[in-house]
C-alpha positions as CSV (number, residue, x, y, z in Angstrom):
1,X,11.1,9.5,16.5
2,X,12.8,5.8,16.8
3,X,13.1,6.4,20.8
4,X,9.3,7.9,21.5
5,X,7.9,4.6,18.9
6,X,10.2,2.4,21.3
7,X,9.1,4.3,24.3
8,X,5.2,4.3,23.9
9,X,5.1,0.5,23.7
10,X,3.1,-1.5,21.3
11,X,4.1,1.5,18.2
12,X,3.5,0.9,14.5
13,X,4.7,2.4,11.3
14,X,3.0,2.3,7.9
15,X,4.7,2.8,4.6
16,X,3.3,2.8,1.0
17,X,4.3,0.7,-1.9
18,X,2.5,0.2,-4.8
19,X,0.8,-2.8,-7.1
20,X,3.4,-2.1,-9.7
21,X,5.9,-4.0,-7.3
22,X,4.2,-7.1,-7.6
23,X,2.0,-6.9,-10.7
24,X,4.5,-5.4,-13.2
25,X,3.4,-2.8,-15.4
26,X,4.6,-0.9,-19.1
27,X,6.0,3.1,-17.5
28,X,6.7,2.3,-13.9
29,X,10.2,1.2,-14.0
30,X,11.3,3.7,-11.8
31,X,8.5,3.4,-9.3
32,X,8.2,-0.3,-9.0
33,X,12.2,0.2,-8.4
34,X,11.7,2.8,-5.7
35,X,8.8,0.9,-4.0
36,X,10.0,-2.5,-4.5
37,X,13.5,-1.0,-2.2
38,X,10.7,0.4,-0.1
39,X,9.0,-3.6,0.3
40,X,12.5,-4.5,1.7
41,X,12.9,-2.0,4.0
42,X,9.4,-2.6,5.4
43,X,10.3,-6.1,6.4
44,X,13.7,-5.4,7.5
45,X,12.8,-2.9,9.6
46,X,9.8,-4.9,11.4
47,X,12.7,-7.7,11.9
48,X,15.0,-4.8,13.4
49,X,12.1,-3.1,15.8
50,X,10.6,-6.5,16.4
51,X,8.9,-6.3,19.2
52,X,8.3,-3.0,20.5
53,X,7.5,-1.9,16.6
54,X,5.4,-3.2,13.5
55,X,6.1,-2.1,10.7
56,X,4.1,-3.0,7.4
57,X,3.0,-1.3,3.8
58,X,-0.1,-0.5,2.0
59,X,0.6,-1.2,-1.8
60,X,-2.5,0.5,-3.4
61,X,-3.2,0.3,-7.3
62,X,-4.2,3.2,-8.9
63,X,-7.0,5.6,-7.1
64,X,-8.7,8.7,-7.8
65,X,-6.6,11.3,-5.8
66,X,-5.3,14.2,-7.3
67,X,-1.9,12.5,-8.4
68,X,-4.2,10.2,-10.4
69,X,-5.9,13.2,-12.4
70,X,-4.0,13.4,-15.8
71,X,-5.3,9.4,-15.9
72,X,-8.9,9.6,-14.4
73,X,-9.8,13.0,-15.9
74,X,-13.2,11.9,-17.0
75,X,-15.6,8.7,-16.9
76,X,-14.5,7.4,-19.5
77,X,-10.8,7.0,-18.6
78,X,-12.2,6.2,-14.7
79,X,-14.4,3.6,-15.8
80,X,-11.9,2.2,-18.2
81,X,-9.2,2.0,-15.3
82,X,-11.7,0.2,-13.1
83,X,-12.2,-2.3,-15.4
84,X,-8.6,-3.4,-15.5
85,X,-9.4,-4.5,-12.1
86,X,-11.0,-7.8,-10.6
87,X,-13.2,-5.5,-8.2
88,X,-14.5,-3.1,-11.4
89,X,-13.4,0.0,-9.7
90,X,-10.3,2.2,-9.3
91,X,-9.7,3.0,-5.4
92,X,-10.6,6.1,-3.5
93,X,-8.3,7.8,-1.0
94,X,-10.5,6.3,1.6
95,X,-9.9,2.6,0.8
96,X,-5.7,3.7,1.5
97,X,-6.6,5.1,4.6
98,X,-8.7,2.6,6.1
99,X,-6.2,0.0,5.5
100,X,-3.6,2.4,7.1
101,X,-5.4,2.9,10.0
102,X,-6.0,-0.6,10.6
103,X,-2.1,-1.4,10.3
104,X,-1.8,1.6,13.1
105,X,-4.8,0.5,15.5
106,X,-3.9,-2.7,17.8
107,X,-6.5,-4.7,16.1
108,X,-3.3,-5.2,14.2
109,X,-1.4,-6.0,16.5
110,X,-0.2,-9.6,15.6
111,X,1.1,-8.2,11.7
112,X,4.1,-7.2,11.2
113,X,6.5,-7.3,8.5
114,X,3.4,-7.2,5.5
115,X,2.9,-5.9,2.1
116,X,-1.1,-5.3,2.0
117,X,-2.4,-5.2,-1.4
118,X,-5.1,-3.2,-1.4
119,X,-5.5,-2.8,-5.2
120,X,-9.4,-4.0,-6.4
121,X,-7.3,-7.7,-6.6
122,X,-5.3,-6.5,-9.3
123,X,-2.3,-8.0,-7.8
124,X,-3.4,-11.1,-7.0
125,X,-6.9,-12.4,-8.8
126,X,-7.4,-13.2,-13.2
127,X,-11.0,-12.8,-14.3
């Protein structure tokens, strides 16, 4: 794919971390591992493909997808979750995917090389 990105002129990649990088959390040793490795590929790469290629990450906290289900079986547990976070809400698959689009639209075109936390603040805020 590496030639047709190069070829087709202003090209993007997205990739997907997650706020466990950045936020450390108890149980996700091996995924903040994994995604943290993924972080520095992200920005190595966008220095590598620099210019004809951005490449940047969505790192998400948790949201109500079916991966999520064993943790946001029932209102309780969602509601619970969402509190944890500075917005009051766990994501929905549409929140990821908005943000992913943007990175791939060239309204994006100036960002490259960037970990966007889109994760109700968790990663970032304290309240």
């Amino acid at each position: 794919m590496l030639p047709l990105l190069k070829a087709a002129g202003n090209s993007a990649i997205v990739l997907f971390s997650t706020v466990a990088v950045k936020q450390g959390m108890p149980f996700h040793t091996s995924v903040a591992m994994a995604k943290g490795a993924l972080e520095g590929l992200t920005r190595s790469l966008a220095a590598e493909l620099a210019p004809k290629i951005r490449v940047n990450a969505v790192a998400p906290s948790i949201t109500d997808t079916p991966l999520a289900s064993r943790i946001l079986n029932n209102e309780e547990k969602k509601q619970s979750s969402g509190d944890r976070h500075p917005l009051k809400r766990v994501g929905e698959a549409s929140d990821i995917a908005q943000a992913a689009s943007y990175l791939l639209t060239d309204e994006s075109s100036w960002i490259s090389g960037q970990i966007l936390h889109v994760d109700g603040g968790m990663s970032s805020l304290r309240i």
